[in-house]
PyMOL Python script that loads the backbone (N, CA, C, O; Angstrom):
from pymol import cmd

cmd.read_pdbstr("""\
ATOM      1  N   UNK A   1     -75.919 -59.716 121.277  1.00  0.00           N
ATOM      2  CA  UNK A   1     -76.574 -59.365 120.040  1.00  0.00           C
ATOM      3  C   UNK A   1     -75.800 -58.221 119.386  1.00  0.00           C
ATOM      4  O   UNK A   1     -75.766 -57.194 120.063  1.00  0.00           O
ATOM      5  N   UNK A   2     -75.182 -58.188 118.228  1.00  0.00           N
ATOM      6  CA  UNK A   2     -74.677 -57.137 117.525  1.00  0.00           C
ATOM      7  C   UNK A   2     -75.767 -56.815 117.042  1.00  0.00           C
ATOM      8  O   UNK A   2     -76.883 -57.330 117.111  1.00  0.00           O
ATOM      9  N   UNK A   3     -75.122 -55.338 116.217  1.00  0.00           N
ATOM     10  CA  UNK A   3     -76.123 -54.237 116.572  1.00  0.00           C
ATOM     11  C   UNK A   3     -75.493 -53.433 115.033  1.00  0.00           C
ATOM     12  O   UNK A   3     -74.294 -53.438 114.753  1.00  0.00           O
ATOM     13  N   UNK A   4     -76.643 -52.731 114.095  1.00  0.00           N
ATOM     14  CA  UNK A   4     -76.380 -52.231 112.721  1.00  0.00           C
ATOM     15  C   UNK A   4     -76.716 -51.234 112.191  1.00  0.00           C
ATOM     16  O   UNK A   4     -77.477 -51.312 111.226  1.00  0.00           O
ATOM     17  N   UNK A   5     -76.285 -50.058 112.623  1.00  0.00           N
ATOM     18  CA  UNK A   5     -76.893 -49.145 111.924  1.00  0.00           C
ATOM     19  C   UNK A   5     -78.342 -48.631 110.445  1.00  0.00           C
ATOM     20  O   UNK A   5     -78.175 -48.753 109.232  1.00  0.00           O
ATOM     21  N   UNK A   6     -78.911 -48.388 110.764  1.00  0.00           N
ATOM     22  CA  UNK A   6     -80.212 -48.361 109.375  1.00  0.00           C
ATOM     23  C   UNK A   6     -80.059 -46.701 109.287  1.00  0.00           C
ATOM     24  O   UNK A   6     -80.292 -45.903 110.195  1.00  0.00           O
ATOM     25  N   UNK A   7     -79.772 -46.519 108.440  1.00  0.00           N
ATOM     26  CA  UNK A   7     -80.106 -45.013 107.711  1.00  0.00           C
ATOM     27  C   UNK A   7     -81.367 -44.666 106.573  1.00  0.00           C
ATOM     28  O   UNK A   7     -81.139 -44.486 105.377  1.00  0.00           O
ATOM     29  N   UNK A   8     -82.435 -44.624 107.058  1.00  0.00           N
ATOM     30  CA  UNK A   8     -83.287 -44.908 105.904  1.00  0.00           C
ATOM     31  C   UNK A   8     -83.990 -42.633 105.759  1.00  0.00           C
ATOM     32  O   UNK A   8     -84.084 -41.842 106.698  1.00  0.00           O
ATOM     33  N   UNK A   9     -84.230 -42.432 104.585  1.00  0.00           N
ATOM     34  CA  UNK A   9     -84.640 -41.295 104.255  1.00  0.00           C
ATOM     35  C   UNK A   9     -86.311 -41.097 104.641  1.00  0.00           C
ATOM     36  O   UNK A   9     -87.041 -41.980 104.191  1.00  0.00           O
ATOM     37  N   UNK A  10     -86.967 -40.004 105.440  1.00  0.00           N
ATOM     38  CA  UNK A  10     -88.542 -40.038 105.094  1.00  0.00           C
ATOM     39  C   UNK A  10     -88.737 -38.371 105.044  1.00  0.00           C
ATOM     40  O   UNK A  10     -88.000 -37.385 105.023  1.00  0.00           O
ATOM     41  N   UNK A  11     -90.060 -38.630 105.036  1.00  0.00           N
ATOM     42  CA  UNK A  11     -90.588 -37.060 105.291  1.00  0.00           C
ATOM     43  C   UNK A  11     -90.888 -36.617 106.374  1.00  0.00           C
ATOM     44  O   UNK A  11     -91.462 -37.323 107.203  1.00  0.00           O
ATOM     45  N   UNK A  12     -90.569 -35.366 106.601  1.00  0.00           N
ATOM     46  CA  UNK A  12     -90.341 -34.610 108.450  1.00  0.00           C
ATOM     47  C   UNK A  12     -91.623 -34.786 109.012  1.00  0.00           C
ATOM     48  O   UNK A  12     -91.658 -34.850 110.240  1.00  0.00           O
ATOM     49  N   UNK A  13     -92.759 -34.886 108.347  1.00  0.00           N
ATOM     50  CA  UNK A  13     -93.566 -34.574 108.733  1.00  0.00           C
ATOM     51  C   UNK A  13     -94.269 -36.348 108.976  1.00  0.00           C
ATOM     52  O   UNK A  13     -95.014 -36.837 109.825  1.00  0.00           O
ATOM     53  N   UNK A  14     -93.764 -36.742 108.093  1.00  0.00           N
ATOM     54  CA  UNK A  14     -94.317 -38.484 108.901  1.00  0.00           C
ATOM     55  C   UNK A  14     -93.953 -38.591 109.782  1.00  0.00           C
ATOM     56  O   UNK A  14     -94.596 -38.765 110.817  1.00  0.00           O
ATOM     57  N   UNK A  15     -92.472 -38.501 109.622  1.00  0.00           N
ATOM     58  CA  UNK A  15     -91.485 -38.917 110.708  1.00  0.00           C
ATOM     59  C   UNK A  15     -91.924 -38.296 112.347  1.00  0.00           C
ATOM     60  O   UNK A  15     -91.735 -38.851 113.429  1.00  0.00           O
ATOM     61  N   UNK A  16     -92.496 -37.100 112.090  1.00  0.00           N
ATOM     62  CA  UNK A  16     -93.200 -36.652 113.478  1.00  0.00           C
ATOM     63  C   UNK A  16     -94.657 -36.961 114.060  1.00  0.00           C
ATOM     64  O   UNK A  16     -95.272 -36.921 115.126  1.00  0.00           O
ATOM     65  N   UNK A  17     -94.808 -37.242 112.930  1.00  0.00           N
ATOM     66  CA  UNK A  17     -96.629 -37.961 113.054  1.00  0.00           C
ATOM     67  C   UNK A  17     -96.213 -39.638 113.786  1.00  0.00           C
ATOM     68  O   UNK A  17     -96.779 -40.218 114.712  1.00  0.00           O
ATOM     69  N   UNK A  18     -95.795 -39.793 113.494  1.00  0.00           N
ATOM     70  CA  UNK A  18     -95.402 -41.732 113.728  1.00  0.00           C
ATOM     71  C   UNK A  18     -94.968 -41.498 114.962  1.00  0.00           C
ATOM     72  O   UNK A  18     -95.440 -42.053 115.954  1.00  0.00           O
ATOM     73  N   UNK A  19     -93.995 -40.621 114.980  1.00  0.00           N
ATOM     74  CA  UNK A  19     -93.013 -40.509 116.476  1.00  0.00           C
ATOM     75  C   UNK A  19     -94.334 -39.998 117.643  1.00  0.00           C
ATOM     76  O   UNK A  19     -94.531 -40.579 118.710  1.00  0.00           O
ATOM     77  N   UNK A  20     -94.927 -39.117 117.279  1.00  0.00           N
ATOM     78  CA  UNK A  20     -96.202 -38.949 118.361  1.00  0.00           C
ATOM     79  C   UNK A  20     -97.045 -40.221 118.737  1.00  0.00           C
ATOM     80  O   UNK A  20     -97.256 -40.461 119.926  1.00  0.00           O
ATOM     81  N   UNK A  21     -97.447 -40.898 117.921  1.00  0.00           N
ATOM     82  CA  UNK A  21     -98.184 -42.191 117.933  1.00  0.00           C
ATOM     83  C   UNK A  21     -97.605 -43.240 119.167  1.00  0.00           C
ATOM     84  O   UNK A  21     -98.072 -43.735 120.193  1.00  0.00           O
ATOM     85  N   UNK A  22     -95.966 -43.277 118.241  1.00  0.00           N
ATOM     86  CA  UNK A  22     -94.912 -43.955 119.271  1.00  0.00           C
ATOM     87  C   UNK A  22     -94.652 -43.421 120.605  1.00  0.00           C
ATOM     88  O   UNK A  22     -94.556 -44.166 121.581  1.00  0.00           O
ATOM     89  N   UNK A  23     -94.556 -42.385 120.661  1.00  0.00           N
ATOM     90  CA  UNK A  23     -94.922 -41.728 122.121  1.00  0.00           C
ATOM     91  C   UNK A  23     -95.779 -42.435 123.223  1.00  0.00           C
ATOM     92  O   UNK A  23     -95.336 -43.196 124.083  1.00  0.00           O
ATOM     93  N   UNK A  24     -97.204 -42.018 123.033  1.00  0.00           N
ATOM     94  CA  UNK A  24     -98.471 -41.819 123.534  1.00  0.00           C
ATOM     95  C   UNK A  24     -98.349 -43.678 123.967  1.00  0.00           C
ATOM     96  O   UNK A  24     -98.524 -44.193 125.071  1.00  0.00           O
ATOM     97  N   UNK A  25     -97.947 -44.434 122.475  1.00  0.00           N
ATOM     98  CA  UNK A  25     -97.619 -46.333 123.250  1.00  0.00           C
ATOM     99  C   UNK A  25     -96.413 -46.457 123.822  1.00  0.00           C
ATOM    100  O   UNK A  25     -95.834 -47.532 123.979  1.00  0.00           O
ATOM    101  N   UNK A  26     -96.006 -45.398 124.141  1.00  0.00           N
ATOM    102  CA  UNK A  26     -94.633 -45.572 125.049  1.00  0.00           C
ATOM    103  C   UNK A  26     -93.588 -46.379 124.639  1.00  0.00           C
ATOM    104  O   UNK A  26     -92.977 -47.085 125.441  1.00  0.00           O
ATOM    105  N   UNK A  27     -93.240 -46.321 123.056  1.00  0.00           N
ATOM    106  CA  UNK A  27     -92.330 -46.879 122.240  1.00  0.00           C
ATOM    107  C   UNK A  27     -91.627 -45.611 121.475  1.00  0.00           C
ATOM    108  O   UNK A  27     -92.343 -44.659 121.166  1.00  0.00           O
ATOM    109  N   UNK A  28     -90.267 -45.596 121.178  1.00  0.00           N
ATOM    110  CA  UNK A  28     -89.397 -44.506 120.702  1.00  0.00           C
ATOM    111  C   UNK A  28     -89.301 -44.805 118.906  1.00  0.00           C
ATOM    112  O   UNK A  28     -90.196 -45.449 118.356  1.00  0.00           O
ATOM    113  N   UNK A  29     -88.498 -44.430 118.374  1.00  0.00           N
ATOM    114  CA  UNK A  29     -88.990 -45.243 116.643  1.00  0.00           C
ATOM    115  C   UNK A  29     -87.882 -46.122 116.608  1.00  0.00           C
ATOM    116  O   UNK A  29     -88.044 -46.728 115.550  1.00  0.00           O
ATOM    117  N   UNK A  30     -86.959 -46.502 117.086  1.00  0.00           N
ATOM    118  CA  UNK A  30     -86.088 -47.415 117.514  1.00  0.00           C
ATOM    119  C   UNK A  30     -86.848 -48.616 117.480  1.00  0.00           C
ATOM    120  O   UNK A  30     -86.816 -49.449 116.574  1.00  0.00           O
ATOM    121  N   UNK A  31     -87.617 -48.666 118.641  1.00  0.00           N
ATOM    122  CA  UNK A  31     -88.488 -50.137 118.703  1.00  0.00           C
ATOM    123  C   UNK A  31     -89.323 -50.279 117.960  1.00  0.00           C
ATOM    124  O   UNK A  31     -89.748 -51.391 117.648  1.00  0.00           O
ATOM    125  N   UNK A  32     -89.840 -48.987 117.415  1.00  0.00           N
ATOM    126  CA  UNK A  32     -91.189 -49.295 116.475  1.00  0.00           C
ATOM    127  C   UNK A  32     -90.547 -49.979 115.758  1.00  0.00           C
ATOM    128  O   UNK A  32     -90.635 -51.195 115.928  1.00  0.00           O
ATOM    129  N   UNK A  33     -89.951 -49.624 115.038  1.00  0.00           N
ATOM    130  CA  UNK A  33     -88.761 -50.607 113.515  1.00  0.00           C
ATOM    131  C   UNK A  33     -88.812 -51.407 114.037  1.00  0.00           C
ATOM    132  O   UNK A  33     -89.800 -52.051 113.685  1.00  0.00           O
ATOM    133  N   UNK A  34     -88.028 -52.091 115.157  1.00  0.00           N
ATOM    134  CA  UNK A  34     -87.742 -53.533 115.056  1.00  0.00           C
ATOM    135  C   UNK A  34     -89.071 -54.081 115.427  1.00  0.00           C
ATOM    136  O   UNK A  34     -89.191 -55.095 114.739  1.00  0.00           O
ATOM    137  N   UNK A  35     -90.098 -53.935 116.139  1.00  0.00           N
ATOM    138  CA  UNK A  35     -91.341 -54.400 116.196  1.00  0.00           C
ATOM    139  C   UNK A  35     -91.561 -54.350 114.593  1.00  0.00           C
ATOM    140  O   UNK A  35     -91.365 -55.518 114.257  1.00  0.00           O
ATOM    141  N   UNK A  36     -91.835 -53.684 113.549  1.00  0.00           N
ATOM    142  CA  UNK A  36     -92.348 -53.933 112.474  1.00  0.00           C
ATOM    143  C   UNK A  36     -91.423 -54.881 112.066  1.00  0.00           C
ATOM    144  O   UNK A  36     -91.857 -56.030 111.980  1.00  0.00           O
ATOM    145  N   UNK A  37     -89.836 -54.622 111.692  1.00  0.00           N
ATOM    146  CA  UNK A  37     -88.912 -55.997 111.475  1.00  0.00           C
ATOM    147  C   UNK A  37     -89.186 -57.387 111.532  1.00  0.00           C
ATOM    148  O   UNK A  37     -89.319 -58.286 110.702  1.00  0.00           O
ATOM    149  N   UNK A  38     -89.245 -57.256 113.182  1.00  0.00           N
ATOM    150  CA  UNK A  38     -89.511 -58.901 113.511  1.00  0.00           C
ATOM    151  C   UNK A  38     -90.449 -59.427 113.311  1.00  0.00           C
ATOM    152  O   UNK A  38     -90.403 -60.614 112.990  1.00  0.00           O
ATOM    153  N   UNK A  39     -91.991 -58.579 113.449  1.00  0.00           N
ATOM    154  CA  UNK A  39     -92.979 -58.903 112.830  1.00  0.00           C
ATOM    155  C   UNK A  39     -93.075 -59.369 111.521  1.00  0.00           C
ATOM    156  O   UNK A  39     -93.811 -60.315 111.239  1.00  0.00           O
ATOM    157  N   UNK A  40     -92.364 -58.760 110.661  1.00  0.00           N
ATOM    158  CA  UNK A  40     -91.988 -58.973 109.152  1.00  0.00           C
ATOM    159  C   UNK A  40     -91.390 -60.681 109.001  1.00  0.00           C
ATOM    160  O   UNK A  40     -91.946 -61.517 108.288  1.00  0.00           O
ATOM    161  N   UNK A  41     -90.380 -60.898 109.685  1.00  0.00           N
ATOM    162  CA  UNK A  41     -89.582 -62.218 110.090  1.00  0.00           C
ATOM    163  C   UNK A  41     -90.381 -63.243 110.296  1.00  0.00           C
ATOM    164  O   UNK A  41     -90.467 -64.172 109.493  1.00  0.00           O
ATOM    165  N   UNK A  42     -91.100 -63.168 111.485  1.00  0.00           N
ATOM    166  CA  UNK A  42     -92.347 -64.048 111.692  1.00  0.00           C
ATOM    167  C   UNK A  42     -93.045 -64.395 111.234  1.00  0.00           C
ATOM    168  O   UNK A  42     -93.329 -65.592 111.253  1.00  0.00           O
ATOM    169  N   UNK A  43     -93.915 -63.170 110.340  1.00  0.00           N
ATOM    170  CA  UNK A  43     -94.700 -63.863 109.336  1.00  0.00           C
ATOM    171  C   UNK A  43     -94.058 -63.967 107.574  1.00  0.00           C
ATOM    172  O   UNK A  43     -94.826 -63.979 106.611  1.00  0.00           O
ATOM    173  N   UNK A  44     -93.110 -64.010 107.493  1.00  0.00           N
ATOM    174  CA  UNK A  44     -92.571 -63.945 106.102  1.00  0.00           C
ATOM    175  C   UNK A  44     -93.746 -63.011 105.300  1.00  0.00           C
ATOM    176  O   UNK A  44     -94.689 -63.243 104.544  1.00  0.00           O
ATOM    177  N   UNK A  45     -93.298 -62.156 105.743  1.00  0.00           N
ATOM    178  CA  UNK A  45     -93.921 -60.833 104.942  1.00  0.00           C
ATOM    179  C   UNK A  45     -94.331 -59.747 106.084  1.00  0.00           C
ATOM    180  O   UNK A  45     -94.204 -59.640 107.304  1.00  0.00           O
ATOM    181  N   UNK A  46     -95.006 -58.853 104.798  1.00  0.00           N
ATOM    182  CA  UNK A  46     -95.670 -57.350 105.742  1.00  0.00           C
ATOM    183  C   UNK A  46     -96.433 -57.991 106.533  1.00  0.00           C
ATOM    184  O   UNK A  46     -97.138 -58.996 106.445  1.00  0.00           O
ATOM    185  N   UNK A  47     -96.032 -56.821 107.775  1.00  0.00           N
ATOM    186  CA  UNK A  47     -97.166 -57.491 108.581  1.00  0.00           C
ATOM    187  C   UNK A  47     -98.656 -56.361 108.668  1.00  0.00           C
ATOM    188  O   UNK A  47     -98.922 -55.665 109.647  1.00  0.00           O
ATOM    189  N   UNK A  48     -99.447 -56.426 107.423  1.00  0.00           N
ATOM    190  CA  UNK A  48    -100.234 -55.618 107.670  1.00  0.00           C
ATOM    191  C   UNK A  48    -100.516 -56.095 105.461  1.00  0.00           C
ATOM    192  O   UNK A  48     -99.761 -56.423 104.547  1.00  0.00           O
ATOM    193  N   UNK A  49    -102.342 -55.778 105.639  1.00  0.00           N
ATOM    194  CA  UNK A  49    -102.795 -55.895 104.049  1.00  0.00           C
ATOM    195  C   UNK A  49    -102.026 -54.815 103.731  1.00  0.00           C
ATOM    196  O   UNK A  49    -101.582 -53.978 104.518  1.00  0.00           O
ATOM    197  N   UNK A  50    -101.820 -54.885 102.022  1.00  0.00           N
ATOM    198  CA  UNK A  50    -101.589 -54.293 101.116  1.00  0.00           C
ATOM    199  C   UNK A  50    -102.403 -54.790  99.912  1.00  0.00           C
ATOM    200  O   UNK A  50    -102.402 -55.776  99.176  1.00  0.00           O
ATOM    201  N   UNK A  51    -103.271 -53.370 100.090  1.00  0.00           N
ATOM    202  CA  UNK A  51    -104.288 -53.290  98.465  1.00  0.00           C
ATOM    203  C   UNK A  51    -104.094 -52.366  97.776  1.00  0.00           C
ATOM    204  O   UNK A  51    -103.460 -51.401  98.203  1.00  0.00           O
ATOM    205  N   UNK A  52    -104.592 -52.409  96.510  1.00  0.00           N
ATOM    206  CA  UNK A  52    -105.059 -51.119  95.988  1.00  0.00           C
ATOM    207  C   UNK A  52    -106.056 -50.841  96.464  1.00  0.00           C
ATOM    208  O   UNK A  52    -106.614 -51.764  97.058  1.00  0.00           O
ATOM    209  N   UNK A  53    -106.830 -49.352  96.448  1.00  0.00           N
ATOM    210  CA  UNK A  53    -107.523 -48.535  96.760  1.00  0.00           C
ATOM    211  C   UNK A  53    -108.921 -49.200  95.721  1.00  0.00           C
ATOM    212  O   UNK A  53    -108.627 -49.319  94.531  1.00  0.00           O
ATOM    213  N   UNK A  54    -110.245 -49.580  96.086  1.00  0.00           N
ATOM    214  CA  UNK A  54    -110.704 -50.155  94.586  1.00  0.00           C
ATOM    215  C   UNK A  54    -112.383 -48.984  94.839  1.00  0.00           C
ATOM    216  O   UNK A  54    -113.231 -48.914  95.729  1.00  0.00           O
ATOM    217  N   UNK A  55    -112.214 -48.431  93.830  1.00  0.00           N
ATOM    218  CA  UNK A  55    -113.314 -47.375  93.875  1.00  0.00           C
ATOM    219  C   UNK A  55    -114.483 -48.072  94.409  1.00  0.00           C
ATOM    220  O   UNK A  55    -114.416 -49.300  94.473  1.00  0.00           O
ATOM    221  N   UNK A  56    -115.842 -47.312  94.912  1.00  0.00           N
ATOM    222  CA  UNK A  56    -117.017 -47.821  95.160  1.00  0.00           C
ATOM    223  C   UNK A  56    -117.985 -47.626  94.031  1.00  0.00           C
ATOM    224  O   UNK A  56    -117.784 -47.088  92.943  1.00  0.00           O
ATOM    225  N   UNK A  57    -119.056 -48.163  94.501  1.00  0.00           N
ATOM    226  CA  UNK A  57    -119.507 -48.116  93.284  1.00  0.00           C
ATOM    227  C   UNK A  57    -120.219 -47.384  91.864  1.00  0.00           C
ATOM    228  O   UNK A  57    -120.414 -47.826  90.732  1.00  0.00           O
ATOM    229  N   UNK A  58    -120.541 -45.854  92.606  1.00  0.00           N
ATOM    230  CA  UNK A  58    -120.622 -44.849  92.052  1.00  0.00           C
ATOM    231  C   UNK A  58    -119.458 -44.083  90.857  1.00  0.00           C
ATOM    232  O   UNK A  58    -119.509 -43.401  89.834  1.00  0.00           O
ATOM    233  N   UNK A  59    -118.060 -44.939  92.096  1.00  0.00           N
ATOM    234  CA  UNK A  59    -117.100 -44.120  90.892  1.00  0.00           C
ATOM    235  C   UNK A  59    -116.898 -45.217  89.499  1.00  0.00           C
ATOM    236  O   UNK A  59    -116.610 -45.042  88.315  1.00  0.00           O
ATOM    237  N   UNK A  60    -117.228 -46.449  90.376  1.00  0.00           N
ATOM    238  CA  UNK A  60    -116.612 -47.279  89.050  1.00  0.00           C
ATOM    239  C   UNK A  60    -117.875 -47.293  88.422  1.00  0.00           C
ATOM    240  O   UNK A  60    -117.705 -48.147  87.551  1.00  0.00           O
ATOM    241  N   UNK A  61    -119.065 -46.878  88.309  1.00  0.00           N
ATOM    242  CA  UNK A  61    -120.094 -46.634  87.080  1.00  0.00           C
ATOM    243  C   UNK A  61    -119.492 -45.431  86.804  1.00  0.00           C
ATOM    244  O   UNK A  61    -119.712 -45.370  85.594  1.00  0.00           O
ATOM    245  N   UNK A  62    -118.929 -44.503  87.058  1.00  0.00           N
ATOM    246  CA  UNK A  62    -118.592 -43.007  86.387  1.00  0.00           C
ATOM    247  C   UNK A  62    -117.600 -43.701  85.425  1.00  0.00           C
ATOM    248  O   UNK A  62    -117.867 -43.544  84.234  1.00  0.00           O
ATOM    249  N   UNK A  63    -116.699 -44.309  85.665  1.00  0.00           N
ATOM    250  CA  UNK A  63    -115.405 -44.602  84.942  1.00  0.00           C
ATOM    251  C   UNK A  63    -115.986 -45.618  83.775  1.00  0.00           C
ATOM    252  O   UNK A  63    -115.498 -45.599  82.645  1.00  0.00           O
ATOM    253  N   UNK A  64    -116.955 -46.415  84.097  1.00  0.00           N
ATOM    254  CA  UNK A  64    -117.496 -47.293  83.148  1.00  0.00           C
ATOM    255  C   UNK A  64    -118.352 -46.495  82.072  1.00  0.00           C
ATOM    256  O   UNK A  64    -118.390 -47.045  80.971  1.00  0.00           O
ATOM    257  N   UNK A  65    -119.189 -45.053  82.217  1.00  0.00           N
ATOM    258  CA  UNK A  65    -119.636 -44.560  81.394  1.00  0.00           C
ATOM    259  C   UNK A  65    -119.019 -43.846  81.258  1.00  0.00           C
ATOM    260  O   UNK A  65    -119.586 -43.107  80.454  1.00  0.00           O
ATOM    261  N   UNK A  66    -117.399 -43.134  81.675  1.00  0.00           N
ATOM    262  CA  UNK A  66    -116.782 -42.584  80.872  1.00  0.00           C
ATOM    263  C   UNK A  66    -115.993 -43.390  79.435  1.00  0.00           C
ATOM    264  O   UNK A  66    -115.918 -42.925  78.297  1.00  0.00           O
ATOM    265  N   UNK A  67    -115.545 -44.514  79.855  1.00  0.00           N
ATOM    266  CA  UNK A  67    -114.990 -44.998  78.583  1.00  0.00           C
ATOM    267  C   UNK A  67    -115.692 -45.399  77.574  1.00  0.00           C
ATOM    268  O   UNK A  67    -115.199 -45.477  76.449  1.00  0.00           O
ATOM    269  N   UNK A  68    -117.340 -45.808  77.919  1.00  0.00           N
ATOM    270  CA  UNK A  68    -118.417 -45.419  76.948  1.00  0.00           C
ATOM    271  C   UNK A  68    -118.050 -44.684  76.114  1.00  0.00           C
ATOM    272  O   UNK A  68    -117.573 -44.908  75.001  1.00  0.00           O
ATOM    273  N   UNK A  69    -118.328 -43.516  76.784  1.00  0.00           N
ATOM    274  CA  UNK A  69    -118.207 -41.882  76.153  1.00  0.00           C
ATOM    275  C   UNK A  69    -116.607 -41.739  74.931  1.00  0.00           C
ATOM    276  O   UNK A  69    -116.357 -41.187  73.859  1.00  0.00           O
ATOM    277  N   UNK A  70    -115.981 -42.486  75.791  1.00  0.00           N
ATOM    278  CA  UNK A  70    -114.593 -42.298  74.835  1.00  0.00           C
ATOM    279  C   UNK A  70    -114.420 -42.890  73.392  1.00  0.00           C
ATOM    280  O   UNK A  70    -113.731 -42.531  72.437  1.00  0.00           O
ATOM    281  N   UNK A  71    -115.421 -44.078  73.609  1.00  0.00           N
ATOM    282  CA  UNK A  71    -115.614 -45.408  72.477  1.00  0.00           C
ATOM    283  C   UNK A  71    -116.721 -44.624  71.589  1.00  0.00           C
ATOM    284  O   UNK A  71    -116.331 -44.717  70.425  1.00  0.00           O
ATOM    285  N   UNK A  72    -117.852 -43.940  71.631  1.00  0.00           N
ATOM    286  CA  UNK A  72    -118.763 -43.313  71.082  1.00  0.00           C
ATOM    287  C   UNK A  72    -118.150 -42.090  70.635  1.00  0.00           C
ATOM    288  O   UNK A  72    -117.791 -41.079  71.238  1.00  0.00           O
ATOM    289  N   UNK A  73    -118.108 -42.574  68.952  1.00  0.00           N
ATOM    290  CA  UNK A  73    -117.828 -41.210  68.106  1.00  0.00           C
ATOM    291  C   UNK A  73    -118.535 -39.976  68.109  1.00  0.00           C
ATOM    292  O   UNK A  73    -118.009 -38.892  67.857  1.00  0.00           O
ATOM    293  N   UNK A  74    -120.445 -40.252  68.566  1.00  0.00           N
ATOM    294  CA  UNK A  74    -120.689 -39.321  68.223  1.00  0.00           C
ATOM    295  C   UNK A  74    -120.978 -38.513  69.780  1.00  0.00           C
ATOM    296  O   UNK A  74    -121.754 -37.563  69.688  1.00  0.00           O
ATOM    297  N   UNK A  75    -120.426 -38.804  71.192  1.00  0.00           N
ATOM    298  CA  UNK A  75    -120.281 -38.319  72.330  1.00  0.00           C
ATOM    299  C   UNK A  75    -120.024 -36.684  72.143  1.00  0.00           C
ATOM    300  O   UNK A  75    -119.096 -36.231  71.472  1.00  0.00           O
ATOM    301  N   UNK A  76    -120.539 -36.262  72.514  1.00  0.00           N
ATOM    302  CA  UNK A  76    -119.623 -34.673  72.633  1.00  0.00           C
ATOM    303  C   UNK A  76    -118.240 -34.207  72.774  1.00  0.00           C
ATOM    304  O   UNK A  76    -118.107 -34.773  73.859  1.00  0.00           O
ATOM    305  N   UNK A  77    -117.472 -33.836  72.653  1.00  0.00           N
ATOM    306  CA  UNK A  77    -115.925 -33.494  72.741  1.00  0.00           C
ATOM    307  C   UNK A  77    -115.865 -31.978  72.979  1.00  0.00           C
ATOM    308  O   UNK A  77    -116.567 -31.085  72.505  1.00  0.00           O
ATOM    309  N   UNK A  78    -114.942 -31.934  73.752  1.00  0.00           N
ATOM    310  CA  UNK A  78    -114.735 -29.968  74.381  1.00  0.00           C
ATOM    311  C   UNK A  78    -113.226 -30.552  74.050  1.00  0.00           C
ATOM    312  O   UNK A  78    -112.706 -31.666  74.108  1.00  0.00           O
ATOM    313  N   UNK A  79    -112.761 -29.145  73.650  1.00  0.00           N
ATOM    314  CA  UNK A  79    -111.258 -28.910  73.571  1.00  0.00           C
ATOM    315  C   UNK A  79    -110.843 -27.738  74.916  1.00  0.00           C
ATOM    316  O   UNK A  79    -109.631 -27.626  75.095  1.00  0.00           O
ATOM    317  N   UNK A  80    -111.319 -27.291  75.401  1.00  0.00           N
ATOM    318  CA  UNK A  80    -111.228 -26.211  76.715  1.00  0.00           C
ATOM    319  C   UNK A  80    -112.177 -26.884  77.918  1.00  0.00           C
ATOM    320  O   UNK A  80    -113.071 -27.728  77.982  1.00  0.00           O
ATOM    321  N   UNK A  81    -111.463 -26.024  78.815  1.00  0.00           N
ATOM    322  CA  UNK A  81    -112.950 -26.346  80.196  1.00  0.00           C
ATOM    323  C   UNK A  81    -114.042 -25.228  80.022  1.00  0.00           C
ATOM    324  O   UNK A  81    -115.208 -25.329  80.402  1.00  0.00           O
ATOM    325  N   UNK A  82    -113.361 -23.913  79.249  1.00  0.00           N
ATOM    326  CA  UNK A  82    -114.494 -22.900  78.976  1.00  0.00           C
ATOM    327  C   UNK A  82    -115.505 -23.299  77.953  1.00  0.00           C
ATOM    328  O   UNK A  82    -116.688 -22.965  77.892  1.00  0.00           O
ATOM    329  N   UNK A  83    -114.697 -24.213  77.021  1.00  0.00           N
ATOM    330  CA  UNK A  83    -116.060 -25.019  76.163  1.00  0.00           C
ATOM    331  C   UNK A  83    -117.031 -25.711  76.597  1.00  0.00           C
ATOM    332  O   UNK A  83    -118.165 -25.585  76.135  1.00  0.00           O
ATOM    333  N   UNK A  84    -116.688 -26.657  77.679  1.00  0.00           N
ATOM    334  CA  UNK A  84    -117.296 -27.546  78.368  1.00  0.00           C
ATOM    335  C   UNK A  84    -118.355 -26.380  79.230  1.00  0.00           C
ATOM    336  O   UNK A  84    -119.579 -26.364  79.354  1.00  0.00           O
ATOM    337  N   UNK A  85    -117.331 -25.491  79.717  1.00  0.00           N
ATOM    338  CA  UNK A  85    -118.284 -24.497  80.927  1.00  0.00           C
ATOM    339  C   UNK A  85    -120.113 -24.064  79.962  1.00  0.00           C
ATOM    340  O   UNK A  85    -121.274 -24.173  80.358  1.00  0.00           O
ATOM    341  N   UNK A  86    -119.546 -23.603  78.702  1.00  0.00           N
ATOM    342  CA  UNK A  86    -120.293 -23.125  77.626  1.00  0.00           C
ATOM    343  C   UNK A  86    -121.587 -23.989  77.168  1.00  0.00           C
ATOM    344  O   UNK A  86    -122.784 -23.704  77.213  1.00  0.00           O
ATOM    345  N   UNK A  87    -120.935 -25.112  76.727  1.00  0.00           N
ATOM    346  CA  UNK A  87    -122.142 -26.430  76.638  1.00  0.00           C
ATOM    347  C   UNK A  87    -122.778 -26.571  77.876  1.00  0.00           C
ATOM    348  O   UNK A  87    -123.995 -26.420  77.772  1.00  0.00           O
ATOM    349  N   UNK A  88    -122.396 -26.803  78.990  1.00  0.00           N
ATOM    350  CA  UNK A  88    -123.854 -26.466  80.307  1.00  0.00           C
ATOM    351  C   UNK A  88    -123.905 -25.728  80.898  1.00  0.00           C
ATOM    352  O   UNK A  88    -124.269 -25.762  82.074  1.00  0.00           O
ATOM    353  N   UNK A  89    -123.431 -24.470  80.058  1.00  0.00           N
ATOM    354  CA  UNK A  89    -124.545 -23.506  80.560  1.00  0.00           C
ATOM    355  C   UNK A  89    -123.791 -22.694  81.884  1.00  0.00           C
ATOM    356  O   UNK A  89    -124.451 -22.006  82.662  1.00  0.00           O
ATOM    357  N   UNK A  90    -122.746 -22.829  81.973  1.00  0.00           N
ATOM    358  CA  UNK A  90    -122.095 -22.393  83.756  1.00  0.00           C
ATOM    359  C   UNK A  90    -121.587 -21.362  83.531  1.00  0.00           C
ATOM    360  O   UNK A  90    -121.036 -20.735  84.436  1.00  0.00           O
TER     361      UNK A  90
END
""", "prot")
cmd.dss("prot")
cmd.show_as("cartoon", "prot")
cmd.util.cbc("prot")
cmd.orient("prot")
């Protein structure tokens, strides 16, 4: 089996978080990669979901009566947060 160098860039601090993980399963990040690799190969694709994040349902009524608010001319408008602070009172 030849063999290929990967130089890929991350952050120190993943890179040590992952490597502990890999530890503790008694894998180095050498194998982790190619375990995610081949996994990748096998299933023609990630091997793992990829979503967006989709708010619950509290936030997506906030976001739904905020754009209310945006569409309604006669909504209140603050130009500061000290204005806003001012109108209730804080």
């Amino acid at each position: 089996m030849a063999t290929t160098n990967l130089n890929i860039r991350i952050d120190k601090d993943i890179k040590y978080q992952a490597e502990e993980i890999f530890n503790e399963l008694g894998l180095n990040m050498t194998t982790a990669i190619n375990l995610f690799l081949r996994t990748t190969i096998r299933e023609h694709g990630i091997p793992f979901e990829l979503k967006l994040d989709l708010p619950n349902e509290t936030t997506a009524a906030a976001f739904d009566e905020g754009r209310k608010l945006m569409d309604d001319p006669l909504a209140p408008r603050y130009s500061s947060m000290d204005a806003l602070k001012v109108a209730l009172d804080v």
